[in-house]
C-alpha positions in Angstrom: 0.0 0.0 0.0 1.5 3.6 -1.1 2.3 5.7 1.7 -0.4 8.6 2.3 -0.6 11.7 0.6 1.8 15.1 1.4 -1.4 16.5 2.6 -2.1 13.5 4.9 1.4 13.0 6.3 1.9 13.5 9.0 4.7 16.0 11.1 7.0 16.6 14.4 4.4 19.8 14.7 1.2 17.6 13.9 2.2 14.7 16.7 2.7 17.3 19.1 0.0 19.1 19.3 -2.5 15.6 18.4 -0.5 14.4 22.0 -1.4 17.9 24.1 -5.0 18.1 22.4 -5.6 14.3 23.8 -3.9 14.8 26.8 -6.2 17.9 27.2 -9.2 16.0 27.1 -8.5 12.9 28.9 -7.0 14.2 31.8 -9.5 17.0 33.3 -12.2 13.7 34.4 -9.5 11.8 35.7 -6.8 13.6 37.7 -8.1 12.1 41.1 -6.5 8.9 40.1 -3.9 10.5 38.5 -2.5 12.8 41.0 -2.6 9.0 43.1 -0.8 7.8 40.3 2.0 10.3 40.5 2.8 10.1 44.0 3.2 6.5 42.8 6.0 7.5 39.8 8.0 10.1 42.6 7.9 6.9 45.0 9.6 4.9 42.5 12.1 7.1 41.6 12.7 8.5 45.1 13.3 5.0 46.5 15.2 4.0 43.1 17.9 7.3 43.9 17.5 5.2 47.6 18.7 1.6 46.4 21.6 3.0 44.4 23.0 5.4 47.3 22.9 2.4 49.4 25.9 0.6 47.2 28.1 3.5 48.9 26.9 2.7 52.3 27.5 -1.6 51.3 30.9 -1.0 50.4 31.9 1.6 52.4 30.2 0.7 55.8 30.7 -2.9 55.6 33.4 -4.1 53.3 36.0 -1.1 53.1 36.1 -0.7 56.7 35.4 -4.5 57.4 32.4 -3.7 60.1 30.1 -6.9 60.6 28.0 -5.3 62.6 26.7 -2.9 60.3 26.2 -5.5 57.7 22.9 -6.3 59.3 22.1 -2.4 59.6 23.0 -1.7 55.9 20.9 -4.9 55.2 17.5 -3.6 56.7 18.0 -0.2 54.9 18.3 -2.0 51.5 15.5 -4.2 52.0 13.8 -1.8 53.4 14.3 0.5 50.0 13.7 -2.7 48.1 10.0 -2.8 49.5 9.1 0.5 49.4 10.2 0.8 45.1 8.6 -2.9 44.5 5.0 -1.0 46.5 5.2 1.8 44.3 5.9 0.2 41.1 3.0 -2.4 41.6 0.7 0.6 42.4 2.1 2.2 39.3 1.2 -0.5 36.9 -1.9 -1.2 38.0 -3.1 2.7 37.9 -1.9 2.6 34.1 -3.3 -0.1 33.1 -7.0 1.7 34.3 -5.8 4.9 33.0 -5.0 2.6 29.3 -8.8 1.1 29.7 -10.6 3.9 30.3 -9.2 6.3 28.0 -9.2 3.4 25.1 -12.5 2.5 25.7 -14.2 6.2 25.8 -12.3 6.8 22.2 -13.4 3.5 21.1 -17.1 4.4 21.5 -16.9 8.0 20.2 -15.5 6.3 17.3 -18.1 3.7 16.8 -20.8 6.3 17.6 -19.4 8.6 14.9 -19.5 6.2 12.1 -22.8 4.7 12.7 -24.2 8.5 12.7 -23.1 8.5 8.8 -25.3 7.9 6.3 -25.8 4.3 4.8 -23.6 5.5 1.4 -20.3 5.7 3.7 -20.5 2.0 4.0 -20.8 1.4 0.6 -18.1 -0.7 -0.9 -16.2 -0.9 2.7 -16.1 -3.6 4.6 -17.0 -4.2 8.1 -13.6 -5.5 9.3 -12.0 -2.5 8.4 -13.8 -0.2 10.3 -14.1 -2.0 12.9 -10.2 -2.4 13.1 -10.3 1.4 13.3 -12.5 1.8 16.4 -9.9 -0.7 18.0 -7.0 0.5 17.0 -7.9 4.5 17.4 -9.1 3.6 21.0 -6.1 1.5 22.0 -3.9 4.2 20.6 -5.3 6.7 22.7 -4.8 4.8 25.8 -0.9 3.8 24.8 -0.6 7.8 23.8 -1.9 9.1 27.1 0.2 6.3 29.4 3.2 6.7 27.0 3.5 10.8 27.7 2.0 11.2 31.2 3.5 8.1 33.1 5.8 5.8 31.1 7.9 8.9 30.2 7.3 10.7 33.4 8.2 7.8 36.0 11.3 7.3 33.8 12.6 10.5 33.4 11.9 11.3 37.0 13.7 8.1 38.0 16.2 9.4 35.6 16.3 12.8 37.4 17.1 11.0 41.3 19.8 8.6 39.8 21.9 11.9 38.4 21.5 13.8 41.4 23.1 10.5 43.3 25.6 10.7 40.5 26.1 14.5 41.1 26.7 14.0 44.8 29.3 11.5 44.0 31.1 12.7 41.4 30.2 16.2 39.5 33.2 16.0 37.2 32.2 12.3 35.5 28.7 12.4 36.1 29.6 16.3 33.8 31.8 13.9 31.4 29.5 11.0 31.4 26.4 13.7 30.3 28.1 14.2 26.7 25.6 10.7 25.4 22.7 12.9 26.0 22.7 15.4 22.5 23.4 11.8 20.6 20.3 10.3 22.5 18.3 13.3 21.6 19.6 13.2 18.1 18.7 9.7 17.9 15.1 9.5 19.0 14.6 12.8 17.0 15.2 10.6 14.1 13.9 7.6 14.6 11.0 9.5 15.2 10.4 10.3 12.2 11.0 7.2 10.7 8.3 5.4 12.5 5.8 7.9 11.8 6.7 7.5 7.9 6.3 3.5 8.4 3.5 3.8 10.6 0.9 5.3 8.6 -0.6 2.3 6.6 -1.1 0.2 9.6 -4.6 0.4 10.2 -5.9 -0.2 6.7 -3.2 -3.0 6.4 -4.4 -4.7 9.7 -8.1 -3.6 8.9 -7.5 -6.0 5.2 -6.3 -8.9 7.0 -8.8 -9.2 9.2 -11.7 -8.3 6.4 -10.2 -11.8 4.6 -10.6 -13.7 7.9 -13.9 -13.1 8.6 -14.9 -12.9 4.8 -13.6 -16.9 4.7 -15.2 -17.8 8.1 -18.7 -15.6 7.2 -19.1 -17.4 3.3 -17.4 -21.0 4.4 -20.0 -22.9 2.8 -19.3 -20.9 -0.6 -16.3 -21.2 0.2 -16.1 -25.2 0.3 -18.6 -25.9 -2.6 -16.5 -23.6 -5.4 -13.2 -25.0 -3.8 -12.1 -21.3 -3.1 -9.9 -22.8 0.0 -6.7 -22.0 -2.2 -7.3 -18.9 -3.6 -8.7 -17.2 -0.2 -5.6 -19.0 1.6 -3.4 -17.0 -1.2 -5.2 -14.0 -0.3 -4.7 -14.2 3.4 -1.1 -15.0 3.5 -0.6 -11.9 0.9 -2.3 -9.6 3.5 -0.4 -11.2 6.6 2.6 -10.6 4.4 2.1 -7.0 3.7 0.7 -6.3 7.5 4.4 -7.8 9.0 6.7 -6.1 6.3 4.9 -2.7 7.6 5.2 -4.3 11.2 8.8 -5.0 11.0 9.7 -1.8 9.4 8.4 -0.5 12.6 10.0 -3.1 14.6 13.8 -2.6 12.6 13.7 1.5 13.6 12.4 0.7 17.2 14.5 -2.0 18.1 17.1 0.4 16.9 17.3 2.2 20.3 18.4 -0.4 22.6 22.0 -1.8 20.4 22.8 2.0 20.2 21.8 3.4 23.8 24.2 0.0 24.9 27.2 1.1 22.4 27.2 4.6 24.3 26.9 3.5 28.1 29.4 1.2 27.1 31.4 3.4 25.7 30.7 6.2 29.0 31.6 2.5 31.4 34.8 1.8 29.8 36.1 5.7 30.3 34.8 5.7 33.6 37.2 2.6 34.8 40.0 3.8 34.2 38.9 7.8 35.7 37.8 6.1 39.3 40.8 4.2 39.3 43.1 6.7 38.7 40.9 8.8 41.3 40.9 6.5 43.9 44.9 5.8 43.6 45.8 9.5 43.1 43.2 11.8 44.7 42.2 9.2 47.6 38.8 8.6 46.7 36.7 5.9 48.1 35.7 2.8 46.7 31.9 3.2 48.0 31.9 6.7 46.0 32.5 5.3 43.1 30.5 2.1 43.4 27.5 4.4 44.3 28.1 6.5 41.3 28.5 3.6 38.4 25.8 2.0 40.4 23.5 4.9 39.8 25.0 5.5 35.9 24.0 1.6 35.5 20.7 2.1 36.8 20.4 4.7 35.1 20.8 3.5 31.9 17.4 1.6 32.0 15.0 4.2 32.2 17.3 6.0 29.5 17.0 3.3 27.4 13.2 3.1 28.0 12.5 7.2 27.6 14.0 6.8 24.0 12.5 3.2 23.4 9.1 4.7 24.3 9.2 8.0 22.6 10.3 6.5 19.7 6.8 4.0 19.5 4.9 6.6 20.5 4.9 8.3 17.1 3.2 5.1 16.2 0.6 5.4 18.4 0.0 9.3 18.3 -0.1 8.9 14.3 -2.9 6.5 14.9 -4.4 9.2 17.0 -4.0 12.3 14.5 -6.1 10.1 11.9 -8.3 9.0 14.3 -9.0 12.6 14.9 -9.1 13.2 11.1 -11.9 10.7 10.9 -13.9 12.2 13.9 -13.8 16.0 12.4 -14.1 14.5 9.2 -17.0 16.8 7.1 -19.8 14.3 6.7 -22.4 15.1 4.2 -25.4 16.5 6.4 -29.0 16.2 4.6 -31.4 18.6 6.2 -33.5 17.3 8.9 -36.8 18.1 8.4 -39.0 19.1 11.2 -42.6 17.4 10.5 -44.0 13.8 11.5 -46.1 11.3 9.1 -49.9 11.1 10.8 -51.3 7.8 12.3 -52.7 6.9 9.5 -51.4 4.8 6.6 -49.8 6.9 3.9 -49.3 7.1 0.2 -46.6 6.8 -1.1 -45.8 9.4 -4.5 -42.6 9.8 -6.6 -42.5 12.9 -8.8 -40.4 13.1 -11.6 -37.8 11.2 -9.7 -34.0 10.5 -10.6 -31.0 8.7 -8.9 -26.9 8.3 -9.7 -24.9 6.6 -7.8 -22.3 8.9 -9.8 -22.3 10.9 -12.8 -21.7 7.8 -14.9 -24.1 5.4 -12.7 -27.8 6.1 -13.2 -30.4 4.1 -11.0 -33.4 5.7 -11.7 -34.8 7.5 -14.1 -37.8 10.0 -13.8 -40.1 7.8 -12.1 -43.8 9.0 -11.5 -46.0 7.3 -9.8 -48.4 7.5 -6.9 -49.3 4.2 -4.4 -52.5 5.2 -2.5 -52.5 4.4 0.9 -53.6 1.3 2.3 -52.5 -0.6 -0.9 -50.8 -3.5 -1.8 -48.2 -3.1 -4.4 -45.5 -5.6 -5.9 -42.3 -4.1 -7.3 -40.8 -6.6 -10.1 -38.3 -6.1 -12.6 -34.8 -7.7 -14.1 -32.0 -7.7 -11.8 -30.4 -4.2 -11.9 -33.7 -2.6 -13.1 -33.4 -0.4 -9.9 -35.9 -2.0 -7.7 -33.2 -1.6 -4.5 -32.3 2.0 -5.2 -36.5 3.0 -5.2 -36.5 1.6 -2.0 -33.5 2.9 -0.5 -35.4 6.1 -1.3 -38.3 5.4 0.4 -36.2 4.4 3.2 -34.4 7.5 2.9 -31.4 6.1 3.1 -30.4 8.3 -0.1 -32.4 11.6 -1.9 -33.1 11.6 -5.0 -30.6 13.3 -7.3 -33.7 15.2 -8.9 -37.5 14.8 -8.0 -39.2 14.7 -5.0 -40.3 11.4 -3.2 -43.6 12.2 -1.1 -44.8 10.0 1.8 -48.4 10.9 3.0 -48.4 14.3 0.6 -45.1 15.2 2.8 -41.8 15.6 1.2 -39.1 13.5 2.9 -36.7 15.9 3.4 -39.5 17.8 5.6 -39.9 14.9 7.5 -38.3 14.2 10.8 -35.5 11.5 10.6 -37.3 9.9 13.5 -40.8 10.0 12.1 -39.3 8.1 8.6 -38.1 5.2 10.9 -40.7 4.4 13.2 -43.2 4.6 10.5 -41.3 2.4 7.5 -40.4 -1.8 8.3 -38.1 -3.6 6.3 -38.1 -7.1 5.9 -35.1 -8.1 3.6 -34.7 -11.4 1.9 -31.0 -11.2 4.0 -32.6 -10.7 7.2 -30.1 -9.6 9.9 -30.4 -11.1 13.2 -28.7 -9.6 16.3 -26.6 -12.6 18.6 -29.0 -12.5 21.4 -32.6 -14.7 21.7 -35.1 -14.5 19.6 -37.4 -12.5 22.1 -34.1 -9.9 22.5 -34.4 -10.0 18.4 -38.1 -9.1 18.4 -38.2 -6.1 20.6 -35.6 -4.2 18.7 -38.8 -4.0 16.1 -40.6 -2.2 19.4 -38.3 -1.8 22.8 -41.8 -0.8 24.5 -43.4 -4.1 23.4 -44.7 -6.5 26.0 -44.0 -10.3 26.0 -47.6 -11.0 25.2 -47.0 -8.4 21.9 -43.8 -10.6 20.7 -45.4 -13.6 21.6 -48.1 -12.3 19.3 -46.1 -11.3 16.6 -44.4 -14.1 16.7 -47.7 -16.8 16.2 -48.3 -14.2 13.2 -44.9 -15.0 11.5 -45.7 -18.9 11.7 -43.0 -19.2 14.5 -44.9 -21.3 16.6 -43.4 -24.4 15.2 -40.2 -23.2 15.5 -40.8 -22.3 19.3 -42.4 -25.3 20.4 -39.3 -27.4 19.2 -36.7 -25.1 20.9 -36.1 -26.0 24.9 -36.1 -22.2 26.1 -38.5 -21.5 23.4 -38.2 -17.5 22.9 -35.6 -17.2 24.7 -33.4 -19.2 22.4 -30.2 -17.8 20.9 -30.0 -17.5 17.5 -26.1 -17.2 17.1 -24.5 -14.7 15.2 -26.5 -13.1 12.5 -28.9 -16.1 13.2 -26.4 -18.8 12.3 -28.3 -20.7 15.0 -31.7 -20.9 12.3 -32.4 -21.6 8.6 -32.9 -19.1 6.0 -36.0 -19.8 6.6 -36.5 -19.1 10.3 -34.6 -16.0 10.0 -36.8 -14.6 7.5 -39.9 -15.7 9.7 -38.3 -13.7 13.1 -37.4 -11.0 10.8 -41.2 -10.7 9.8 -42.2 -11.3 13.2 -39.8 -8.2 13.9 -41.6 -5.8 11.8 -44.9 -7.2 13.1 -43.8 -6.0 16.6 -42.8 -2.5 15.4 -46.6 -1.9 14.2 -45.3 0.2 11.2 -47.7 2.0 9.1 -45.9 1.0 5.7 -44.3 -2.4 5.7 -41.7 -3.3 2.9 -40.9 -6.9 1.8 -37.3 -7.1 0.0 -38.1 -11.1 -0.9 -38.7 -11.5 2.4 -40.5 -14.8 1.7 -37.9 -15.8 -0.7 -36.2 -18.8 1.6 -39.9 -20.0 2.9 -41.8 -22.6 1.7 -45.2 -22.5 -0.9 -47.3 -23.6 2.3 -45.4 -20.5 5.1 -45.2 -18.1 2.4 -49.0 -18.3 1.8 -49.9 -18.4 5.3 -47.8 -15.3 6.2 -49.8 -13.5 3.0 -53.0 -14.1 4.6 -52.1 -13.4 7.5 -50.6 -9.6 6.0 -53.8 -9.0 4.5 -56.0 -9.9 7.6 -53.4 -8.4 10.2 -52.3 -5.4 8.4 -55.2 -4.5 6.6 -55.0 -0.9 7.2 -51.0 -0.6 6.3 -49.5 0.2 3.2 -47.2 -2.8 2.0 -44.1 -3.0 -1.0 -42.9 -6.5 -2.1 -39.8 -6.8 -3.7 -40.3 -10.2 -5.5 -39.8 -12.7 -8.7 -42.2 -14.9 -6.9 -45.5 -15.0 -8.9 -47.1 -16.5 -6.0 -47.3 -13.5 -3.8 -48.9 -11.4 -7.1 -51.9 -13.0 -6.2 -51.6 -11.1 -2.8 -51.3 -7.4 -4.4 -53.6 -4.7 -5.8 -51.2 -3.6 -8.5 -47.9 -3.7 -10.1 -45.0 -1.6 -10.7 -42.4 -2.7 -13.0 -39.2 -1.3 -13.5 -36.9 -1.8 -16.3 -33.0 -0.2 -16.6 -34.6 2.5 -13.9 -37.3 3.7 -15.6 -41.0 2.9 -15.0 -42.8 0.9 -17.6 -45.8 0.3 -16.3 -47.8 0.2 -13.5 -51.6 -1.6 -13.2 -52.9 -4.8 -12.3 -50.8 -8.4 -12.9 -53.8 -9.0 -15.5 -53.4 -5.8 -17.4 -50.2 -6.0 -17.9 -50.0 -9.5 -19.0 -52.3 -8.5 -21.4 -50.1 -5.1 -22.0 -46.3 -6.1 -21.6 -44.4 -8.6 -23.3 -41.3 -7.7 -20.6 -43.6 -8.8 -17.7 -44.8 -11.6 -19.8 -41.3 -12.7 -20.1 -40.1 -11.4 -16.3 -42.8 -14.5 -15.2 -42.4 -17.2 -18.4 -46.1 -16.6 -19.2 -47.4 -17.3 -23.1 -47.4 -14.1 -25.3 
């Protein structure tokens, strides 16, 4: 995948103030816990300055001047010290690891809410596993950002801070000498800086691929088996594992970077500083404890400095993460205008007037359509594949306006009419009918959250589920797996209808809802829609000429225009394309 655009890229500048905007607002509602957490990081670097000081008092106290007794002394004081760092570490970790949770998990769901308030067009063509790979990895990136600047860095440099004022108090001169590694450590996270946040940018869409093959192979497996596909999507995998672990150990080659490097230096500092104590402790009289305090506390040192570079350096991964994340968030999104009326009670009509639709400028859907479905009426929507059957009810649905033309529900123009209003009063059934993973009773009140049991119970007798209920153990309150992998196509189109029967819509649209059921459900469920929902206007989708028999008229569409529209005897009589659509004699 090509690295992103000079507009896109990402700079020093850009991570900077993408780490002090998200520090900004993750800290204000939680610096109880954080204040808690940095008596924790001063602990551990106080009592880490402690343990190495303590080297003076080992050698000096006990060996140099040979003292036994104040072995056990010097003992106590160690341990002692030992305790109190291990306490504050522990209490450190944990307090991060909340602080990670938390801050991932309130990013994650401003995410998610963000992208399910776009319209149903942003999902087109994009798969599910990719955006969902986004909300993960923006959210976890957040945390790692937030931990990464205000305690990771913090407790290290802090720690780093005690260790050279006990290197200060031991020895000004060499811990002066010794300081000349810190403009190469600054020159070399400065860089590698930069390199991770040039390697680091594809990431998400690289990860977000991988997984969309997954769950593509594991979602169509039976497909997959009967057209022996196992090869091809095996090929397909392994190239998008490939390409995710060449980005990942790009990443890992400029990380790992730091620690072979910071090692060369302190060796470098070490070696010097042998042959400076000895010729200090020969010449000037300097003691041995001195000097083990000091190299003890340079030593020590050298940890956290290893990790503040180490850490700053995959923190530009993360905070890149972040500055997109924020892109996407502040993102414009196309807003329609929310109209501020409500459909009545009553069953509506249903009018399109002089009505067009492209997808783009070189994909027309629809074609000035005009037609007008009274309420209360039955009407069947046939045509060829493509003939734009989807897109007319998309707009019904509102899930797209028309590109010219008004579509009227009721005599009211969509776009006056309230979001809200156009949901509650519209049910779709699809012939795809997507089931929540939860029971079949959690399945049935999303149609109405208000519904009692004695409703779903109700609606589900209606759908001819009663069958299906008895059989089940927990009847109800059955699970039907995962996008109801649990049931038959046939069962999930049953609770789907049963769904919209629940909802008590006031126009009901069947997308070959009936499509998986058989001759004798499918014409009990029609009955049932005309008895039941006699005072609702109703849309099928179909190429069944079974449920034509249920309808008042027919519209049929062909390449997105409207060629007719009257009864299923008329235009047998009238149309050769609907004589041909059904395979009836000319």
């Amino acid at each position: 995948m090509s690295d992103m655009s000079e507009k896109e890229k990402f700079t020093g500048a850009q991570a900077r103030a993408t780490g002090v905007r998200l520090i900004k607002e993750a800290m204000p509602s939680r610096w109880r816990l954080y204040l808690v957490s940095l008596v924790c990081m001063i602990g551990v670097a106080g009592f880490t300055g402690a343990l190495a000081n303590s080297t003076r008092m080992i050698v000096n106290d006990v060996f140099v001047a040979d003292d036994t007794s104040a072995a056990i002394h010097v003992a106590l004081i160690v341990i002692a010290v030992s305790i109190g760092k291990s306490f504050f570490e522990y209490a450190n970790a944990v307090i991060s690891t909340i602080f990670n949770r938390s801050i991932s998990a309130d990013y994650q769901k401003k995410v998610f809410e963000r992208m399910l308030s776009k319209d149903v067009w942003h999902f087109s063509g994009k798969h599910a596993s990719v955006q969902m790979n986004q909300v993960r990895v923006y959210g976890q990136a957040c945390g790692k950002t937030v931990i990464n600047f205000t305690n990771k860095l913090l407790t290290d440099a802090l720690t780093l801070v005690g260790l050279i004022v006990v290197m200060i108090i031991q020895d000004p001169l060499m811990t002066l000498l010794s300081s000349v590694m810190f403009p190469l450590i600054f020159w070399l996270v400065s860089h590698l800086s930069k390199k991770v946040r040039a390697v680091a940018n594809a990431e998400t869409e690289l990860s977000g691929a991988y997984f969309a093959t997954g769950v593509e192979a594991f979602d169509g497996i039976k497909t997959l088996k009967s057209y022996r596909l196992e090869k091809k999507t095996i090929k397909k995998f392994e190239e998008g594992v490939e390409a995710l672990e060449e980005r990942m150990l790009g990443i890992a080659k400029v990380t790992s970077a730091t620690v072979p490097i910071m090692e060369l230096l302190g060796g470098l500092v070490i070696g010097f500083f042998v042959v400076y104590a000895a010729w200090q402790t020969i010449t000037n009289g300097k003691t041995p404890g001195e000097f083990t305090a000091f190299i003890t506390a340079f030593l020590m040192a050298y940890q956290p400095a290893e990790r503040v570079s180490k850490t700053w350096v995959e923190l530009q991964k993360s905070i890149t993460h972040v500055g997109r994340m924020y892109r996407e968030l502040e993102s414009p999104v196309k807003q329609r205008d929310e109209g501020r009326l409500t459909l009545s009670s009553t069953a509506p009509s249903i009018a399109f007037e002089d009505v067009s639709f492209e997808y783009s400028s070189k994909s027309r859907a629809l074609h000035r359509l005009n037609f007008n479905i009274n309420a209360g009426e039955r009407v069947a929507i046939v045509g060829r594949s493509g003939a734009g059957k989807s897109t007319l009810i998309d707009l019904v649905l509102r899930f797209y306006d028309p590109t010219s033309g008004v579509v009227r529900i009721g005599g009211l123009d969509m776009k006056d009419v309230t979001e809200q209003s156009a949901r509650d009063s519209i049910a779709l059934i699809s012939q795809d009918v997507f089931l929540f993973d939860g029971t079949i009773r959690d399945n049935l009140r999303d149609g109405n959250p208000d519904a009692s049991d004695e409703d779903l119970e109700r609606a589900a007798r209606l759908a001819q589920l009663s069958d299906l209920i008895d059989r089940l153990p927990e009847g109800l309150d059955s699970r039907v797996g995962p996008n109801g992998s649990a049931l038959s196509g046939g069962q999930k189109q049953r609770v789907g209808i049963a769904r919209a029967l629940a909802k008590g819509a006031k126009i009901y649209i069947f997308d070959e809802a009936t499509s998986a059921l058989d001759v004798e459900n499918e014409q009990a469920i029609m009955k049932m829609l005309q008895k039941e929902l006699a005072s609702a206007t109703i849309l099928f989708v179909t190429h069944r000429p079974s449920t034509l028999t249920f309808v008042d008229r027919i519209l049929m569409l062909d390449n997105g225009e409207l060629i007719g529209f009257d009864t299923a005897k008329n235009l047998e009589e009238s149309k050769a394309q609907y004589r041909a659509l059904f395979n009836l004699p000319n």
